[in-house]
C-alpha positions as CSV (number, residue, x, y, z in Angstrom):
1,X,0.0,0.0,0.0
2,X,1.1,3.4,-0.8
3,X,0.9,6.0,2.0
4,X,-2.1,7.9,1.1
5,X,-3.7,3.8,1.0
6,X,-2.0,3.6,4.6
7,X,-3.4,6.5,5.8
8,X,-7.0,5.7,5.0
9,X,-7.2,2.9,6.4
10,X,-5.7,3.5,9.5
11,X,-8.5,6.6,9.9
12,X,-11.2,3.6,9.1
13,X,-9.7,1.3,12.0
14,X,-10.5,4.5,14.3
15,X,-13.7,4.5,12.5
16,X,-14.3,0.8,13.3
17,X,-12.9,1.0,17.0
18,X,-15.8,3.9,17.6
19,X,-14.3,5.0,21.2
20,X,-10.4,4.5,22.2
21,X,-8.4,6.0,24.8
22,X,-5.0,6.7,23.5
23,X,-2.0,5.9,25.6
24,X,-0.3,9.4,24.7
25,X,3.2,10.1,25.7
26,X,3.2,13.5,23.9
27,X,6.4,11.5,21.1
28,X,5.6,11.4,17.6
29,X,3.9,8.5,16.6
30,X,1.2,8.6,19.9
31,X,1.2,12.5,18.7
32,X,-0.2,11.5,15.2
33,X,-2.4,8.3,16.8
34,X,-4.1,11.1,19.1
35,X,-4.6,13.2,16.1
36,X,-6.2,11.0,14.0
37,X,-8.6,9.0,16.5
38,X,-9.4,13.2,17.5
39,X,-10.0,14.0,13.8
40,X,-12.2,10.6,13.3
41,X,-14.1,10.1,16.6
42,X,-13.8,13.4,18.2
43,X,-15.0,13.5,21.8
44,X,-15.5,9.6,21.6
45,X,-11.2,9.7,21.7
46,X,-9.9,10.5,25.1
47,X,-6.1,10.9,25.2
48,X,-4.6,10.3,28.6
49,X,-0.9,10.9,29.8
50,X,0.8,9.0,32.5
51,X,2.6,11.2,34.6
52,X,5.5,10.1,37.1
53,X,8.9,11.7,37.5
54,X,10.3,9.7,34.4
55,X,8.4,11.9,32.1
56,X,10.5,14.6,31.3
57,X,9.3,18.3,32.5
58,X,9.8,19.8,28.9
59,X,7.8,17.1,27.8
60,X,4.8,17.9,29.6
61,X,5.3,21.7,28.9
62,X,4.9,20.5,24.3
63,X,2.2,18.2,25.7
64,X,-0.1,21.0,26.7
65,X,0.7,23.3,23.9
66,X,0.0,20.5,21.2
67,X,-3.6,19.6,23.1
68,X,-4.7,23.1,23.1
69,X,-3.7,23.6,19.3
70,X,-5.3,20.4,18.1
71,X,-8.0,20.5,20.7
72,X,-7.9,16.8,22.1
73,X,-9.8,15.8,24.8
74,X,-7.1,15.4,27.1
75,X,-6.4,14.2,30.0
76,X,-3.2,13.2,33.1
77,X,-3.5,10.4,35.1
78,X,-0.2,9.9,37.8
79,X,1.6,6.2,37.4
80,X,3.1,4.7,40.0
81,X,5.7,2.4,38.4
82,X,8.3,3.4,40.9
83,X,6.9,1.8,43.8
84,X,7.0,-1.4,42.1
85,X,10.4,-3.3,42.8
86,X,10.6,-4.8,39.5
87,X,10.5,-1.5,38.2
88,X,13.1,0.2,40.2
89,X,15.5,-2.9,39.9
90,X,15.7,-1.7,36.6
91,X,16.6,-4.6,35.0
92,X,16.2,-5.0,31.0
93,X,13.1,-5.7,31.3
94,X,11.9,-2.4,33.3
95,X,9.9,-1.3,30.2
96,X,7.3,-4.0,30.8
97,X,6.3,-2.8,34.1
98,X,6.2,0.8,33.7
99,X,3.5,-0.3,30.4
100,X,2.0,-3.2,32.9
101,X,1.1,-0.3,35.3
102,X,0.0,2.6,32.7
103,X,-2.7,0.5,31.1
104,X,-4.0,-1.3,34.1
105,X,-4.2,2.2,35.4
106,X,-6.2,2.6,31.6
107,X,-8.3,0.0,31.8
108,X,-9.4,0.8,35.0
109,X,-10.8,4.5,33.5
110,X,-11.7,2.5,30.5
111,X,-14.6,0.3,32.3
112,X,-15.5,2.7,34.0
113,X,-16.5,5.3,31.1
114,X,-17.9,2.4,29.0
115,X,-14.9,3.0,26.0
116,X,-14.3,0.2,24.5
117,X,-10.8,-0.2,23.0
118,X,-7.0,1.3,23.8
119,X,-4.6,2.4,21.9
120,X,-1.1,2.6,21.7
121,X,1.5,4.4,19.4
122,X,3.3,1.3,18.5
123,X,4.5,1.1,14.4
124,X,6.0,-1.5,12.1
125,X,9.4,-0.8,13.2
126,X,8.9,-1.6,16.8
127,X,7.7,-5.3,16.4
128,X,11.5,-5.9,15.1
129,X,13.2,-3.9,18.3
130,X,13.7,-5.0,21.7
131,X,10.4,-4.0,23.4
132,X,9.6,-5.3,26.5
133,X,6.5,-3.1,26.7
134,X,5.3,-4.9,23.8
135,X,4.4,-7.8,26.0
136,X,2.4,-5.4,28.6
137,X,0.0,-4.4,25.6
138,X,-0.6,-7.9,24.3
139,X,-1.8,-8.8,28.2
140,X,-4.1,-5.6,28.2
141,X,-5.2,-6.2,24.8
142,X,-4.1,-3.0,23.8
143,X,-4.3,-2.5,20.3
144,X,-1.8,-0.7,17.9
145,X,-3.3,1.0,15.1
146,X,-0.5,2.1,13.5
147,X,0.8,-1.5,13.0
148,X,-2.0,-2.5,11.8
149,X,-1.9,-0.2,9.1
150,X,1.3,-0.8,8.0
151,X,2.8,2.2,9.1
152,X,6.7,2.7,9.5
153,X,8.2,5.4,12.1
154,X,9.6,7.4,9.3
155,X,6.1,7.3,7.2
156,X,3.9,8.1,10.6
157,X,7.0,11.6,11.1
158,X,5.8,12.2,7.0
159,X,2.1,11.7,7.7
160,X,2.6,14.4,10.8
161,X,3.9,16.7,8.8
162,X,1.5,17.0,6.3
163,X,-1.1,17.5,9.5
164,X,1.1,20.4,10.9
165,X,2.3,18.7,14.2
166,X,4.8,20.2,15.5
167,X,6.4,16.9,16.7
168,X,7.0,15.9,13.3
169,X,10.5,15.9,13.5
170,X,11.0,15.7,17.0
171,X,13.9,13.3,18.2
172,X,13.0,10.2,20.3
173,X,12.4,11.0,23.7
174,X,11.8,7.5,25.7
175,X,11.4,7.9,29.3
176,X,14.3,9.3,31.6
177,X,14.7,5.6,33.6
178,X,16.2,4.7,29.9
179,X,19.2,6.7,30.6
180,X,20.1,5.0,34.0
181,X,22.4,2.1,33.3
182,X,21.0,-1.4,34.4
183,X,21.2,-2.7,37.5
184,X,21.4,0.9,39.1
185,X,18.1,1.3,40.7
186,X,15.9,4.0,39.6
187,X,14.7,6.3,42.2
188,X,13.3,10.1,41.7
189,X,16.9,11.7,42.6
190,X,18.2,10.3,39.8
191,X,15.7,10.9,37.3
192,X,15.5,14.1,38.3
193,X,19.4,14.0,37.7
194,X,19.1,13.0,33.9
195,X,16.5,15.7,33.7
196,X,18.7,18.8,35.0
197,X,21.3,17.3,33.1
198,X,19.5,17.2,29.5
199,X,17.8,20.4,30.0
200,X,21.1,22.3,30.3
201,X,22.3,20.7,26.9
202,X,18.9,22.4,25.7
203,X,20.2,25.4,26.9
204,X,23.1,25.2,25.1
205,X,21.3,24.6,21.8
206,X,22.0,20.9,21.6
207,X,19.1,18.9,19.5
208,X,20.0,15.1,20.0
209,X,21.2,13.6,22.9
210,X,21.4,11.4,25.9
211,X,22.5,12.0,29.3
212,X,23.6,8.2,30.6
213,X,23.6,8.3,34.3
214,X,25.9,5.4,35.7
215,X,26.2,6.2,39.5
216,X,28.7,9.0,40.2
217,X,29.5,8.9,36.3
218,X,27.6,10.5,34.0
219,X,28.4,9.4,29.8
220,X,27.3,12.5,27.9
221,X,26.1,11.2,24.2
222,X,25.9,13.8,21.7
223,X,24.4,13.8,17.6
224,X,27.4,12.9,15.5
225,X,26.1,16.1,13.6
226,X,26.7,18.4,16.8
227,X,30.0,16.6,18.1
228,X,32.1,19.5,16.8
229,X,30.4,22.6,18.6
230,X,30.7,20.0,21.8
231,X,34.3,19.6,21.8
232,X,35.0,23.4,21.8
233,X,37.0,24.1,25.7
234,X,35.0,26.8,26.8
235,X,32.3,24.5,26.2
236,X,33.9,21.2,27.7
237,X,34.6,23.3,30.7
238,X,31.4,24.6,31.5
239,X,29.8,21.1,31.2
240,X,32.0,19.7,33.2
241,X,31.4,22.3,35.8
242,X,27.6,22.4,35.8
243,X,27.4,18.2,35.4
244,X,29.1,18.3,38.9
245,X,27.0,20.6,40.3
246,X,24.2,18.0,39.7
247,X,26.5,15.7,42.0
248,X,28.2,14.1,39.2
249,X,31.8,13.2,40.0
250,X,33.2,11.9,37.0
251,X,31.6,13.8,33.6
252,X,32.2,11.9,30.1
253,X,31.6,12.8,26.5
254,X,31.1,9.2,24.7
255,X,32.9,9.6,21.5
256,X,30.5,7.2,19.4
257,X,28.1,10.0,19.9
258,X,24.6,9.4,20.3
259,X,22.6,6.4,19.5
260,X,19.1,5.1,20.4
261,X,19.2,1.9,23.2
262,X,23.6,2.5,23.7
263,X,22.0,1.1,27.1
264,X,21.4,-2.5,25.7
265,X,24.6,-2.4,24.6
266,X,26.0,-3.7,28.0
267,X,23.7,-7.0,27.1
268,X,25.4,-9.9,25.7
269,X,23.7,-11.9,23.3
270,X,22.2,-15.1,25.4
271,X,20.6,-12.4,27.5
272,X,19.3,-10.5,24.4
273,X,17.7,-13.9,23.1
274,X,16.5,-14.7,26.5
275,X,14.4,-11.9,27.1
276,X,13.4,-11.1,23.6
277,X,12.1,-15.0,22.9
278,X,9.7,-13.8,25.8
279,X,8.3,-11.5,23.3
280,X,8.2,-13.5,20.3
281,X,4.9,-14.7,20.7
282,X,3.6,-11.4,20.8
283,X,5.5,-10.1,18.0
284,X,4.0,-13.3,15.9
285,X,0.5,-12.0,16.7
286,X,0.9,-9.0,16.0
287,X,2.3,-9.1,12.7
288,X,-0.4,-12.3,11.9
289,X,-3.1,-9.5,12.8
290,X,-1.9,-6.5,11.3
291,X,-1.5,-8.9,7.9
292,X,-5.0,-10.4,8.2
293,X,-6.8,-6.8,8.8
294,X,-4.8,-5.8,5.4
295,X,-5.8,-8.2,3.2
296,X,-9.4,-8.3,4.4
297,X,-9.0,-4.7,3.8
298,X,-7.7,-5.0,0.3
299,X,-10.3,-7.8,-0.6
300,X,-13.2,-5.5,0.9
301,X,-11.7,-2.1,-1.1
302,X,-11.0,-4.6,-4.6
């Protein structure tokens, strides 16, 4: 299917869904989700925002102003995936609690208002990665819309900016505990660490990056793109100085530069196949029903 073809039928899934909440995280491809099931089911699409201290504070801040432009029906319900030890143990696997809580905490406003289906912002591209959280929505029954239209990361950032979001081309933004190396235990003092820390490389014009937090080292990854401007003395200097103030005692630039999971890294490959075989049988179904929805789609539209 092209991605006009794409694009229609993911507005007639909405159509055939009739109410959703949408599991909105304020990142690009929940950003276009929310403005779709807005556009096709309007007040009958609640999109709700689970809010802990490992959602960035900028992130909140872009949340509000893209719900007032696009007028969704919007609403912030507080998570508690920290008080849940398999959370904080922060083991590779941490993903899957923090999705296990946000949708039971969904469901729960999701019986209660009579709405029948939720929603995730979950593409193509995912059911290949390592996703722990994956597993959480197939035990919630949350569906993924975008998967089942066929839709890649890089189409859904084209497809948002043809509808004007601003998040478009926004970089990834998973949640802070992503930045705390494994086996370190995630508590509010350090995510509030990683926070402070990546909001001062805003400051200093930085567009994509990571601030690693391992204990009393913090691993600096910066865009390939940007590494030059980074390097600069004056610059290393005053990074170095304010990453301390943070209570950093050892501050490192990682010279790779950034790049999305450098976390997993640390996992060899039995442990990779160990927790991802976990997650192949949701993978399975949901490629099996994004590929049985298309073809009775394409049968149905000749």
């Amino acid at each position: 299917m092209n991605l006009d073809t794409k694009e229609e039928r993911l507005r007639e899934i909405f159509r055939e869904l009739d109410s959703v909440i949408v599991a909105y995280s304020g990142g690009v491809d929940s950003s276009y989700v929310a403005y779709v099931a807005n556009a096709e089911l309007g007040p009958r699409a609640v999109c709700i925002t689970g809010q802990s201290a490992s959602l960035p504070e900028y992130q909140r801040a872009e949340i509000d102003s893209v719900v007032q432009k696009f007028g969704f029906q919007h609403e912030v319900i507080q998570t508690e995936e920290l008080e849940n030890p398999g959370y904080s143990a922060n083991n590779p696997d941490r993903c899957f609690f923090c999705k296990d809580e946000l949708y039971t905490k969904l469901e729960s406003v999701a019986r209660t208002r009579g709405i029948d289906n939720i929603v995730d912002g979950s593409t193509v591209d995912d059911l290949g990665d390592y996703r722990p959280g994956r597993r959480a929505a197939s035990q919630h029954a949350v569906r993924s819309p975008l998967i089942e239209a066929g839709l890649t990361k890089s189409e859904v950032r084209e497809l948002s900016r043809r509808a004007t979001l601003p998040t478009w081309d926004k970089p990834a933004s998973p949640c802070l505990s992503s930045r705390i190396a494994y086996g370190t235990a995630v508590t509010i003092e350090r995510l509030s660490k990683v926070d402070r820390g990546e909001e001062i490389l805003r400051e200093f014009g930085f567009r994509e990056f990571r601030v690693r937090h391992h204990d009393q080292l913090v691993r600096i990854e910066i865009a390939p793109a940007e590494m030059d401007r980074v390097l600069r003395k004056e610059l290393v200097d005053e990074l170095a100085r304010r990453f301390r103030q943070l209570g950093f005692k050892y501050v490192t630039l990682d010279l790779e530069g950034f790049r999305s999971g450098s976390m997993n890294e640390v996992l060899d490959r039995p442990q990779i196949t160990q927790i991802t075989q976990s997650l192949s049988s949701t993978v399975t179904q949901s490629v099996k029903s994004a590929q049985s929805v298309d073809e009775k789609w394409r049968r149905s539209n000749g």
